[in-house]
C-alpha positions as CSV (number, residue, x, y, z in Angstrom):
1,X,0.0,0.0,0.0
2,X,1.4,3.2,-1.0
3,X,2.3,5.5,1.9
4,X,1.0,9.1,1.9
5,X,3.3,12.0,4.2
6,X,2.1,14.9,4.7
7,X,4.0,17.7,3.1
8,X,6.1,20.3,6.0
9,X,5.7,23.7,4.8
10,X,7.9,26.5,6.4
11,X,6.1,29.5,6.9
12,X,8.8,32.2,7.7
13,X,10.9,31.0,4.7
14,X,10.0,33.9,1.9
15,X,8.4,32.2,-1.6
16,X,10.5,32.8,-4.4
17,X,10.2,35.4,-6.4
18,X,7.9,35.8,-9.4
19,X,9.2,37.6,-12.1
20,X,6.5,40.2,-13.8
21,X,6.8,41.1,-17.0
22,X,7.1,44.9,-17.6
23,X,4.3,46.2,-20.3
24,X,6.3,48.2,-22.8
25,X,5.1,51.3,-23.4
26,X,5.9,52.9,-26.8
27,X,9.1,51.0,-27.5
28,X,9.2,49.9,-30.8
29,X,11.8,46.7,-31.7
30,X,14.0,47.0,-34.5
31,X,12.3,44.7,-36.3
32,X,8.9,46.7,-36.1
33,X,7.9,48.5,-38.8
34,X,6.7,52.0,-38.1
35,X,3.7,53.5,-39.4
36,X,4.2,56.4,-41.6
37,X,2.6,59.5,-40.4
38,X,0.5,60.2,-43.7
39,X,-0.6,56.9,-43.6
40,X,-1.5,57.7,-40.3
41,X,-3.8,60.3,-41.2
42,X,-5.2,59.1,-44.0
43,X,-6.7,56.3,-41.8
44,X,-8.0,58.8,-39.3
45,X,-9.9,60.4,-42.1
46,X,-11.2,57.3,-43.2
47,X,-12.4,56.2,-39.7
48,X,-13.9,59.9,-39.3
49,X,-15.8,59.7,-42.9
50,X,-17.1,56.3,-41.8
51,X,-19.0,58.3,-39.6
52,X,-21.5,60.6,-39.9
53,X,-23.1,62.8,-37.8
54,X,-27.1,63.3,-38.5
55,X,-28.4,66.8,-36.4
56,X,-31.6,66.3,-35.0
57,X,-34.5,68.7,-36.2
58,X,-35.7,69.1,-32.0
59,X,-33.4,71.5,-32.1
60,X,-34.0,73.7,-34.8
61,X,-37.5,73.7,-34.2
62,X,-36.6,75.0,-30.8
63,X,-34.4,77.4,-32.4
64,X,-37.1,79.1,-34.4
65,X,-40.0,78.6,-31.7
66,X,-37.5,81.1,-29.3
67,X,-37.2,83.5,-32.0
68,X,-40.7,83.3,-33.2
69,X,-41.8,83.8,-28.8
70,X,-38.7,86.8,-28.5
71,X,-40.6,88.6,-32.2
72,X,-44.1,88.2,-30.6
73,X,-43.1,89.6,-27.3
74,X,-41.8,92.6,-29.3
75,X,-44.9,93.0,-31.0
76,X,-47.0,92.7,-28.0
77,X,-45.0,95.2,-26.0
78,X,-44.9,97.7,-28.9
79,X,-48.8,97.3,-29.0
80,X,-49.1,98.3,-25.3
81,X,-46.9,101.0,-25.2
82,X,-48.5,102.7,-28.3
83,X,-51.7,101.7,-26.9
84,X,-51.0,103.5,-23.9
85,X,-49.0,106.4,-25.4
86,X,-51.2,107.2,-27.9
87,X,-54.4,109.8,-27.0
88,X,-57.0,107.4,-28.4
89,X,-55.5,104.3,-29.3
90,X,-54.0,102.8,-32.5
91,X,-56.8,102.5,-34.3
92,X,-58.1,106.0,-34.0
93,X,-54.4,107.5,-34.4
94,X,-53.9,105.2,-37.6
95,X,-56.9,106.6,-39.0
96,X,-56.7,110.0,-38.7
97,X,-53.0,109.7,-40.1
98,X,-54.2,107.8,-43.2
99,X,-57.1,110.6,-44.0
100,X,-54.8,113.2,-44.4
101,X,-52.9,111.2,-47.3
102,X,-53.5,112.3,-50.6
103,X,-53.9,115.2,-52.6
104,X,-56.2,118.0,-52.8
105,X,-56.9,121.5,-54.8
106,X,-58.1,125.0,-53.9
107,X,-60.7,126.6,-54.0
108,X,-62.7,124.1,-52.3
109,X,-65.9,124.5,-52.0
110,X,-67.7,124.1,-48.6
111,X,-71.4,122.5,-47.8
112,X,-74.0,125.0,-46.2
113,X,-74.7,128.9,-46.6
114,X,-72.8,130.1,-43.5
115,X,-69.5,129.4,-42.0
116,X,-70.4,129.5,-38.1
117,X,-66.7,128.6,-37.0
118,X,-63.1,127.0,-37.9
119,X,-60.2,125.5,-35.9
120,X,-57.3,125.2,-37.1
121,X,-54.8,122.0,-36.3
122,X,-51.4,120.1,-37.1
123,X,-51.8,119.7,-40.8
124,X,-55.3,120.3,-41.3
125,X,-58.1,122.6,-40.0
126,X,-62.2,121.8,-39.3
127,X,-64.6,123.6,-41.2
128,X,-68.3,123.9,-39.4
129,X,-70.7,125.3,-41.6
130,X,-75.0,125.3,-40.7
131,X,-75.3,122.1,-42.1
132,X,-72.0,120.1,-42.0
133,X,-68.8,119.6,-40.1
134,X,-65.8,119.4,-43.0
135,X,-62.0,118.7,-42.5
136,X,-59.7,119.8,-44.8
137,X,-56.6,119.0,-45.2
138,X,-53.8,122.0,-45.4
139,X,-53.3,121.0,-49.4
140,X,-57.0,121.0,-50.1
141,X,-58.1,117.5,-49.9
142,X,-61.6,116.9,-48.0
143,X,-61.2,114.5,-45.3
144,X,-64.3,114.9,-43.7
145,X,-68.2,115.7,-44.8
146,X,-70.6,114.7,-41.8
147,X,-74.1,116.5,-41.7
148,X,-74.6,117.2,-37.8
149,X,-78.2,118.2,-38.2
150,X,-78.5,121.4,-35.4
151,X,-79.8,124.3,-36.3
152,X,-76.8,126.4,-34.1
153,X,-74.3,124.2,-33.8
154,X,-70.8,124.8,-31.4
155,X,-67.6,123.2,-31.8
156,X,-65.6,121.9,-29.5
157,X,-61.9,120.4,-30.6
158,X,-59.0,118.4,-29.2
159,X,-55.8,117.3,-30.5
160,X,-57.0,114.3,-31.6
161,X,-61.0,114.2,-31.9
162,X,-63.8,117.5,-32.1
163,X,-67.4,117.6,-30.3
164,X,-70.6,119.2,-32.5
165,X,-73.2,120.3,-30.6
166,X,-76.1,122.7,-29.8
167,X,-76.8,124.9,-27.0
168,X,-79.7,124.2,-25.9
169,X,-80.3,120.9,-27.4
170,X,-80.1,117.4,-26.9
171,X,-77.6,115.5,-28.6
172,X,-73.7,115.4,-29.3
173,X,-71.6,113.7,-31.9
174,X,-68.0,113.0,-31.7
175,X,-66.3,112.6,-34.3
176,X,-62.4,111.8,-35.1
177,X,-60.8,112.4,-39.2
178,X,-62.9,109.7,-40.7
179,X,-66.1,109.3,-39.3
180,X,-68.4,110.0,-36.2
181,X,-67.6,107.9,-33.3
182,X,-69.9,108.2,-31.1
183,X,-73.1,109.7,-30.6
184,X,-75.3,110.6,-27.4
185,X,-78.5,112.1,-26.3
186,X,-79.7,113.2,-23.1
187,X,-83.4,113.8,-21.3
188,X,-82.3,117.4,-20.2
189,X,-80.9,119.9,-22.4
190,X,-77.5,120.8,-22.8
191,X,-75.8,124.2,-21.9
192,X,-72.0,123.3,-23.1
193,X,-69.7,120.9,-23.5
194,X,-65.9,119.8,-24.0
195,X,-63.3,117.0,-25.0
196,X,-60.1,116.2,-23.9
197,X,-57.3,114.9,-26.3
198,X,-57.8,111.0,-24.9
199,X,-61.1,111.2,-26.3
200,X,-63.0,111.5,-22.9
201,X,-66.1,114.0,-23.1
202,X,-67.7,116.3,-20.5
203,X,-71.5,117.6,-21.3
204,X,-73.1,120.3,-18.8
205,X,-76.9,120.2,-19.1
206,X,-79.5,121.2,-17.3
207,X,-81.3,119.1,-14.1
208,X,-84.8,119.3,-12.3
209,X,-83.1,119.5,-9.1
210,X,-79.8,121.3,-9.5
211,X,-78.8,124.5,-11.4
212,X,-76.7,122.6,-13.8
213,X,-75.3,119.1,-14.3
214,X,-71.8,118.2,-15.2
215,X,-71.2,114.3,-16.9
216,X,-68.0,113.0,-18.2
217,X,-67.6,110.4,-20.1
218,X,-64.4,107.9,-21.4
219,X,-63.9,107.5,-25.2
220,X,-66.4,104.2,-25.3
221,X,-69.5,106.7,-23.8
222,X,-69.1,104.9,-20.1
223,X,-69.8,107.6,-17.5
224,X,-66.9,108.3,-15.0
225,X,-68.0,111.1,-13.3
226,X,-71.0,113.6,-11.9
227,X,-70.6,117.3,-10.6
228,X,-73.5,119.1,-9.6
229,X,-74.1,123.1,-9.3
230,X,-76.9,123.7,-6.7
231,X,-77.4,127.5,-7.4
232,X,-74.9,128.7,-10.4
233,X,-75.2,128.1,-13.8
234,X,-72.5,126.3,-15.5
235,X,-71.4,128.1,-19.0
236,X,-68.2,126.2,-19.7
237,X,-66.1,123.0,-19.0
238,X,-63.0,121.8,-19.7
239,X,-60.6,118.6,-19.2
240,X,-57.1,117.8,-18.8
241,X,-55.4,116.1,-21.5
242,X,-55.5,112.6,-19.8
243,X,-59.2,113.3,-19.3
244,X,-58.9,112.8,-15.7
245,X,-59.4,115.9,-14.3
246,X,-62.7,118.4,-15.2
247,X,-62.9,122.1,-14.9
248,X,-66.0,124.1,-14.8
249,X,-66.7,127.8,-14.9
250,X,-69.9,128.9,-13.0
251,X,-72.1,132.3,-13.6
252,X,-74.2,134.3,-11.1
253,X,-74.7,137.4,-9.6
254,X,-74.1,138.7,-6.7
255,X,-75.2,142.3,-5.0
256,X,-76.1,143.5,-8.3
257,X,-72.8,142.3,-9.8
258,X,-71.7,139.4,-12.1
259,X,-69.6,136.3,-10.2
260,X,-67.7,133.5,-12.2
261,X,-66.2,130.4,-9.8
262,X,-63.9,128.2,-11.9
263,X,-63.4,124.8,-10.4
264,X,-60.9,122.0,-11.4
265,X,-62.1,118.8,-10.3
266,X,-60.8,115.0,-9.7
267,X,-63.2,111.7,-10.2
268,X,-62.5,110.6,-6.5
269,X,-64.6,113.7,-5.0
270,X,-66.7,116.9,-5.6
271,X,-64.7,118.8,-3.7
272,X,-62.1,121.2,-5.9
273,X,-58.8,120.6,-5.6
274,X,-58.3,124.4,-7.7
275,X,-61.0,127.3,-7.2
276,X,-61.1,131.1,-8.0
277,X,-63.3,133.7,-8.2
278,X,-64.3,136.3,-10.1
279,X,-66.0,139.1,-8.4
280,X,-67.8,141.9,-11.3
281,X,-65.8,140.1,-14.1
282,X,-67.7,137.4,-16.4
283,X,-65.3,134.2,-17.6
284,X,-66.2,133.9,-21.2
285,X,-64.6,130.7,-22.2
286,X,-62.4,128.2,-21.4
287,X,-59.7,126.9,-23.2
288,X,-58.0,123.6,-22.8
289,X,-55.9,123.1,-26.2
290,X,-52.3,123.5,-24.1
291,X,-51.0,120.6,-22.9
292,X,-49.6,122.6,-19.7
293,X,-52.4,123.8,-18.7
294,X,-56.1,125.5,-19.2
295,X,-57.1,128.9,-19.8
296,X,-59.1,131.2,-18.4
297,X,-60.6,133.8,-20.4
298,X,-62.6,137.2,-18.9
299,X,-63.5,140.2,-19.9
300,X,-60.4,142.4,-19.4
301,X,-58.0,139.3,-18.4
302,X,-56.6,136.3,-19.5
303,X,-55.1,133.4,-16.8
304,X,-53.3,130.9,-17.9
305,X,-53.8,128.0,-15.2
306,X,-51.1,124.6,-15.3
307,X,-52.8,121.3,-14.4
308,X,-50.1,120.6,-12.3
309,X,-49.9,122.3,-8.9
310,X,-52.0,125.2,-10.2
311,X,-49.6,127.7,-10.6
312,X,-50.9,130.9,-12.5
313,X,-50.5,133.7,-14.7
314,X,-52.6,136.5,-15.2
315,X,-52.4,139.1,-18.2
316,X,-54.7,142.0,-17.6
317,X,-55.2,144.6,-20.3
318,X,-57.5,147.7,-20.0
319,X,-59.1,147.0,-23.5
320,X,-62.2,144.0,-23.6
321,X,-61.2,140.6,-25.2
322,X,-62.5,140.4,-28.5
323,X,-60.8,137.3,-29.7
324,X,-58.8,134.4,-28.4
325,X,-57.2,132.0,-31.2
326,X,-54.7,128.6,-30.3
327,X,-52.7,127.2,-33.2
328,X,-49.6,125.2,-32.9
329,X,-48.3,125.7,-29.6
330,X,-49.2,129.7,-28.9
331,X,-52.2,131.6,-28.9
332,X,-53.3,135.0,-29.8
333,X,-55.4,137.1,-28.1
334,X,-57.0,140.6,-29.4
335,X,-57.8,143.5,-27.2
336,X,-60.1,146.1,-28.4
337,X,-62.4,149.3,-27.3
338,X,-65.9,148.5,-27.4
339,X,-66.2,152.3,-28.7
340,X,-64.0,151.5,-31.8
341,X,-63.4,148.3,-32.7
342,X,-60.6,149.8,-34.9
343,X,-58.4,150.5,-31.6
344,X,-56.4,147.0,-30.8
345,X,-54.3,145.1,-29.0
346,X,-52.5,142.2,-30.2
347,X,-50.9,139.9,-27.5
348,X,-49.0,136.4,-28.2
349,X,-48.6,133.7,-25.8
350,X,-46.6,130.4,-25.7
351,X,-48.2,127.5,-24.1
352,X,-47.0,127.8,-20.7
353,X,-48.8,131.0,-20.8
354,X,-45.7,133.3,-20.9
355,X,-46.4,137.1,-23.4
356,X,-43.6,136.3,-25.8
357,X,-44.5,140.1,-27.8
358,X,-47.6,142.2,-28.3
359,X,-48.3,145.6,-30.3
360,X,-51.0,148.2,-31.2
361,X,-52.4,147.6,-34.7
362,X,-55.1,149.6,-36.3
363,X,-57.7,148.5,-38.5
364,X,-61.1,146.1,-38.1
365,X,-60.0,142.0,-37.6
366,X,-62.5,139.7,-39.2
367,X,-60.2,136.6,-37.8
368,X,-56.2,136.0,-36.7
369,X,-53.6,133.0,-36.4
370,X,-50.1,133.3,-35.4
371,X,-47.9,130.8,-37.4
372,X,-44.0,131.1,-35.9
373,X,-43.2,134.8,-35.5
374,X,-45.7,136.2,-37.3
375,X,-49.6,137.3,-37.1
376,X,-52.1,136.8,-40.0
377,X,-55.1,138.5,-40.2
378,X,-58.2,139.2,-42.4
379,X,-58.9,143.5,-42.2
380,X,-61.4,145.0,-44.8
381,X,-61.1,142.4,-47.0
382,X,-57.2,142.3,-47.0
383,X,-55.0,139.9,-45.8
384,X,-52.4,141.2,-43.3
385,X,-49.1,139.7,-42.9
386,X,-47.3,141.3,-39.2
387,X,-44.3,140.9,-37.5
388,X,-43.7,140.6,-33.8
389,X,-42.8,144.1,-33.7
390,X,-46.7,145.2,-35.5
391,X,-44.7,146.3,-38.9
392,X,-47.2,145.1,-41.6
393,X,-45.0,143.0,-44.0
394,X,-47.2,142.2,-47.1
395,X,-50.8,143.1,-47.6
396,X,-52.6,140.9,-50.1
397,X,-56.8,141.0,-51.6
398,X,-58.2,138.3,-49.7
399,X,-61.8,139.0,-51.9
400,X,-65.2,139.6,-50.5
401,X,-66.7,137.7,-48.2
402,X,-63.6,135.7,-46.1
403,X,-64.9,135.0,-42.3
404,X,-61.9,132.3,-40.9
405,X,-58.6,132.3,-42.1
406,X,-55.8,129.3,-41.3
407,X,-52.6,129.4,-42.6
408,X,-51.4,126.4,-44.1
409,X,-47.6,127.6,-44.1
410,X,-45.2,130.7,-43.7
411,X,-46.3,132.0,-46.8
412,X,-49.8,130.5,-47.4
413,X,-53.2,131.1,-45.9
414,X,-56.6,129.7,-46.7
415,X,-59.7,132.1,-46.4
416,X,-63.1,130.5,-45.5
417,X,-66.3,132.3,-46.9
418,X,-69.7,130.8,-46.6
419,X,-69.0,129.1,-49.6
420,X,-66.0,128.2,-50.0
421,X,-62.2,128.0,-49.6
422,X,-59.8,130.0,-51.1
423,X,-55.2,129.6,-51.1
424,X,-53.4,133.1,-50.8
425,X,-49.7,133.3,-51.2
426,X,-48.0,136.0,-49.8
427,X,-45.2,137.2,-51.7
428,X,-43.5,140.3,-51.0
């Protein structure tokens, strides 16, 4: 039988040693054959064209869906802010642009048998005859025939939009360059009325229970405010530019002597937050066509009133105020003797309400515009040319008949008769 021993280890004598084998690392034996470094290349551009890379269309799509969100957001914040900027919104402002494209010829001939009054604007000028309310363009071209239907009819302007009424009746029409806009009528009759260059309206009629009754309304006819006057008749109002404040003048007597109150107003309360009084002195009109600020015009003064902390400035002038005419951004007022209407007074304003110049002129005045630093003027049939200093400059026949002037440029005027519309260049 075999004989198995087991085997005697010793286990402090050290195992021999294993011999590891070292990986070369870029060693290259004689007898290898190196690799040439075009050929090299060559086969790296033949692996890389193996390949080939496919982009996805995920990505341009969300390429063109940022740029398409970044244009809309553009377009969107463009829309508000002209929205908000402009007096009556993009619509209204587009339109009244696009009506004054085009061309046009004089004379033009105007709708009606009497030319009751004319305003004159940026560009253009309204036309209210006794049977229609036309806008003309300043190179002839009719941008607006509307028949308003009243038998006296009052016109009322803003920058941007004009009111056609009657004193004493019971409707009103607004209207902007195209077309009529809005329409309303009312149970009581009115006494005046106004419109402010966001389009927002203020109508003063009479009341059963007050002496007057003040409403103003936003650009879509919803009613934002009431003011009532318990004993004084109301004979004008006025708004702010924004709309959102009213004034109102007020008429009474008092010890045997007239008494205007003028009252601005804010939509929160029907307490004033501006008030003076005018004690033997009647306030004719108001007129709100500054963007500063509103005036006040009386019978042997002018204030100019800002809408902002309510500063004032008063003109006074011995002589009655015969006329009162805004265009561009002064006004002109005219002074005479109610003995001799011959015997003016010729004062210029800018529209802060600061005199810039003012002269003596003699001579009747049918109508009168200031265009930069001159006065035009219709006088006996003539039309004047005047400097700031009263020199007359050129005198030209205006024809029979001319009631309104507006001057459609430094050396061009249009004179309204009842019948139509003549161009005068003045040439010296």
């Amino acid at each position: 039988m075999a004989v198995y021993k087991k085997k005697r280890v010793n286990r402090f004598k050290a195992a021999p040693k294993r011999i590891k084998k070292t990986r070369e690392k870029n060693i290259h034996r004689d007898d290898d054959i190196a690799m040439s470094s075009s050929i090299s290349k060559r086969k790296t551009e033949e692996e890389k064209s193996s390949f080939k890379v496919v982009k996805g269309r995920k990505l341009e799509q969300k390429r063109r869906l940022r740029i398409l969100a970044a244009t809309l957001t553009v377009i969107i914040a463009t829309v508000v802010i002209l929205q908000l900027s402009l007096p009556v919104g993009i619509g209204d402002s587009v339109e009244n642009l696009t009506c004054l494209i085009g061309n046009g010829s004089y004379p033009a001939s105007l709708s009606g048998t009497d030319t009751v009054n004319s305003v004159s604007k940026n560009g253009y000028y309204y036309a209210l005859t006794n049977s229609r309310l036309e806008v003309f363009a300043n190179g002839g071209k009719k941008v607006l025939s509307a028949v308003h239907g009243f038998e006296n009819p009052i016109l009322k302007t803003s920058a941007t939009r004009a009111a056609v009424f009657e004193q004493g009746g019971t409707a009103i029409d607004i209207y902007n360059l195209k077309s009529k806009k809005n329409s309303k009528t009312f149970e009581e009759t009115i006494l005046t009325a106004g419109i402010a260059r966001n389009g927002t309206y203020a109508v003063a009629t009479t009341s059963d229970k007050y002496a007057g009754v003040v409403s103003v309304f936003d650009k879509n006819d919803n009613l934002l405010y009431e003011w009532y006057s318990s004993s004084d008749l109301i004979n004008n109002v006025g708004l702010s530019p924004n709309g959102k404040k009213l004034v109102v003048s007020t008429l009474n007597s008092e010890g045997g002597q007239y008494k205007s109150n003028v009252y601005v107003l804010e939509y929160d309360s029907a307490t004033p937050v501006f008030s003076e009084s005018f004690t033997g002195c009647t306030v004719y009109t108001l007129d709100n066509t500054s963007n500063k600020g509103f005036w006040i015009i009386a019978e042997e003064k002018l204030e100019f009133v800002k809408w902002r902390k309510y500063e004032t400035k008063i003109y006074e002038n011995e002589y009655q105020i015969n006329m009162f005419r805004y265009t561009g951004s002064q006004a002109v007022a005219v002074f005479n003797r109610s003995s001799d209407r011959t015997d003016n007074k010729i004062c210029v304003f800018s529209s802060k309400g600061e005199i810039k110049y003012e002269f003596g002129f003699r001579g009747s005045i049918s109508d009168i515009a200031s265009y930069g630093s001159h006065i035009y003027c219709i006088s006996d049939n003539e039309i004047k040319l005047i400097d700031k200093t009263g020199n007359v400059i050129i005198t030209k026949d205006s024809g029979f008949g001319g009631k309104r002037i507006a001057v459609l440029s430094s050396n061009k005027v249009a004179v309204l008769t009842d019948s139509e519309i003549k161009r005068i260049e003045l040439e010296e």
